[in-house]
C-alpha positions in Angstrom: 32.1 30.8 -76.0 31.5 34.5 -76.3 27.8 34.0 -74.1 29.9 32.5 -71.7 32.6 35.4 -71.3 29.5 38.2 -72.0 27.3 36.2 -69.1 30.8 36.1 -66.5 31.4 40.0 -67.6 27.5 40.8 -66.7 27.8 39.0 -63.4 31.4 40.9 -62.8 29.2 44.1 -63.5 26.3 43.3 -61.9 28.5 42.3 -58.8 30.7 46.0 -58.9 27.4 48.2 -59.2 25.6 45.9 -55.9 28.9 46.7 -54.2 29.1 50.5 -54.6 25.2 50.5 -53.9 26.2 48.5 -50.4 28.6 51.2 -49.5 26.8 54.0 -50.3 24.0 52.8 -48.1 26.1 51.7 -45.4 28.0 55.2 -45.3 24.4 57.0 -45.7 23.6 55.3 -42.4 27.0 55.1 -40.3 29.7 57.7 -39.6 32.1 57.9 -36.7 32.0 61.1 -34.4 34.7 62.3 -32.2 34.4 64.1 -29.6 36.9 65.5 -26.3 35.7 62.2 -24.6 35.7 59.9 -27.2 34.6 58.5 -30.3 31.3 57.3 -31.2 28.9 55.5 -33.8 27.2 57.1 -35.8 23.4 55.0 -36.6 20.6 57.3 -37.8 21.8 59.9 -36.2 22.0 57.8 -32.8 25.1 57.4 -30.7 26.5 54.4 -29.8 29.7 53.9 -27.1 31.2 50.9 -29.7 34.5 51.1 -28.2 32.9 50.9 -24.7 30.8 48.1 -25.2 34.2 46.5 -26.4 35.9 47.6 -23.4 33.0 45.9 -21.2 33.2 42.5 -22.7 37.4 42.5 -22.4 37.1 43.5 -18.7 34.2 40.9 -18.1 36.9 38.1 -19.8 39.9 39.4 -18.3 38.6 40.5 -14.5 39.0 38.4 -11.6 37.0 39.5 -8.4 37.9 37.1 -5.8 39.2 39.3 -3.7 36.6 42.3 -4.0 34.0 42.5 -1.8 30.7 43.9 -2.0 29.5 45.8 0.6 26.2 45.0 2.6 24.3 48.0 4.3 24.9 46.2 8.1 28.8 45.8 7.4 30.3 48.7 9.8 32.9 50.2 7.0 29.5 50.2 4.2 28.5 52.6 7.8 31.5 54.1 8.4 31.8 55.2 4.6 28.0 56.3 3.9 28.3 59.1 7.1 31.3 60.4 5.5 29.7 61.0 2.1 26.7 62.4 4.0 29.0 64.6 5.4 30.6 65.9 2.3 28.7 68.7 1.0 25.4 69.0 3.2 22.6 69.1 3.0 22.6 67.8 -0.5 24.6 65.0 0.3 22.6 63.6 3.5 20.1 62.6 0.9 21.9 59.8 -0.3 20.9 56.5 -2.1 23.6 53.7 -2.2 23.4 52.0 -5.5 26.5 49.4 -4.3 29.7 49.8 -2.5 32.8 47.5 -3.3 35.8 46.9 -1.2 39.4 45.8 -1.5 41.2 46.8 1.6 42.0 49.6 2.2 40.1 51.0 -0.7 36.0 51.4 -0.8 34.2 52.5 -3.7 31.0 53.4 -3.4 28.1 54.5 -5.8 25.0 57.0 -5.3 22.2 58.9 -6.3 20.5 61.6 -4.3 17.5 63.4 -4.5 19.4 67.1 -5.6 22.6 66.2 -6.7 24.1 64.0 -9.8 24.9 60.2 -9.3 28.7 60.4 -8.3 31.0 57.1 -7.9 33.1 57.9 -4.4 36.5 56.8 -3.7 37.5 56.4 -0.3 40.4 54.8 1.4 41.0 53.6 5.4 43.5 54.7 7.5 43.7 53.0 10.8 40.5 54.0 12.1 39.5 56.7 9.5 38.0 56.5 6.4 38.7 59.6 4.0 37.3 60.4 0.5 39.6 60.6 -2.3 38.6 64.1 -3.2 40.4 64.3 -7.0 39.0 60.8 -7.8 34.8 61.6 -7.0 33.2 61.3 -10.5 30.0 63.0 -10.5 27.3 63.2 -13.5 26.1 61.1 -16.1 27.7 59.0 -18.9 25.0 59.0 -21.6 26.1 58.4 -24.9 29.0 56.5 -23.7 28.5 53.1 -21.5 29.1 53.9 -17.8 31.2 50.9 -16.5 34.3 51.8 -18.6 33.7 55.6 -18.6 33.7 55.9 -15.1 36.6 53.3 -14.8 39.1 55.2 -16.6 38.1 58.5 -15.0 38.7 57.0 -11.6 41.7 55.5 -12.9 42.9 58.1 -14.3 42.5 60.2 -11.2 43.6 57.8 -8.4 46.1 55.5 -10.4 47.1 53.7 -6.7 44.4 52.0 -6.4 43.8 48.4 -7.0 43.1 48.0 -10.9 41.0 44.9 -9.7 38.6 47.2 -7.4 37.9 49.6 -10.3 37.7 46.8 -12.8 34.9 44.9 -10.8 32.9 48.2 -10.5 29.5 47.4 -12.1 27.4 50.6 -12.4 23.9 49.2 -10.4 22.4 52.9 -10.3 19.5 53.7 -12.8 21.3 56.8 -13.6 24.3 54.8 -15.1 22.1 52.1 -17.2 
């Protein structure tokens, strides 16, 4: 009888002592960092956008793009919406590289790299027969640590809340600056 209970207490020990040497790895390794945009795992002392990639899977399970359409070069408002960006701040911005453009009418989002400026994701909306950029909703830069999709999403979002949730929501980031 007393092996028994001294063999269950070992195994009790023995069980405590891998437990604490578990956690104590596991915290030696991980650690969450905040920051002004966000929090962040901590691997090794590399970042990782956990609550982003999150955020990506929800919007790819909840997010219905039916009524989005992506633009083709040859479509007259994909046209119409490229001179305008061109036009924006020249000459930087007449050298222009469309990554995708997405439409929901009236709204067109479209996303570029040039050759001397940062990738930007452009907001513009129609008006009759004029197309106008959203000026306070033109996110410009990268998003490294943090996954692009849902970083530039709620920036957008946050700066242009009339627009249709289901054209920001089907925004996928095709640019190589954003993967």
């Amino acid at each position: 009888m007393k092996k028994i209970e001294a063999s269950t207490k070992n195994r009790h020990v023995f069980v405590m002592v891998l437990f604490m040497v578990l956690a104590a790895v596991i915290f030696e390794h991980l650690a969450w960092k905040r920051t002004e945009n966000g929090s962040l795992l901590v691997v090794d002392e590399k970042e990782f956008d956990v609550l982003g990639e999150l955020s990506e899977k929800w919007n790819s399970l909840t997010t219905s793009c039916t009524k989005v359409v992506q633009l083709e070069p040859e479509n007259g408002i994909y046209k119409f919406a490229v001179e305008k960006i061109k036009a924006y701040s020249p000459p930087q911005s007449r050298m222009t590289h469309v990554a995708s453009a997405w439409t929901l009418d009236p709204w067109i989002l479209v996303e570029l790299e040039f050759d001397d400026l940062l990738p930007a994701v452009v907001l513009l909306k129609r008006t009759d027969q004029s197309i106008s950029i959203v000026e306070h909703a033109v996110w410009s830069g990268y998003t490294l640590p943090w996954k692009a999709a849902p970083f530039i999403r709620a920036y957008i979002t946050s700066k242009a809340p009339e627009m249709p949730q289901e054209l920001i929501n089907c925004f996928q980031p095709h640019a190589a600056s954003f993967q």
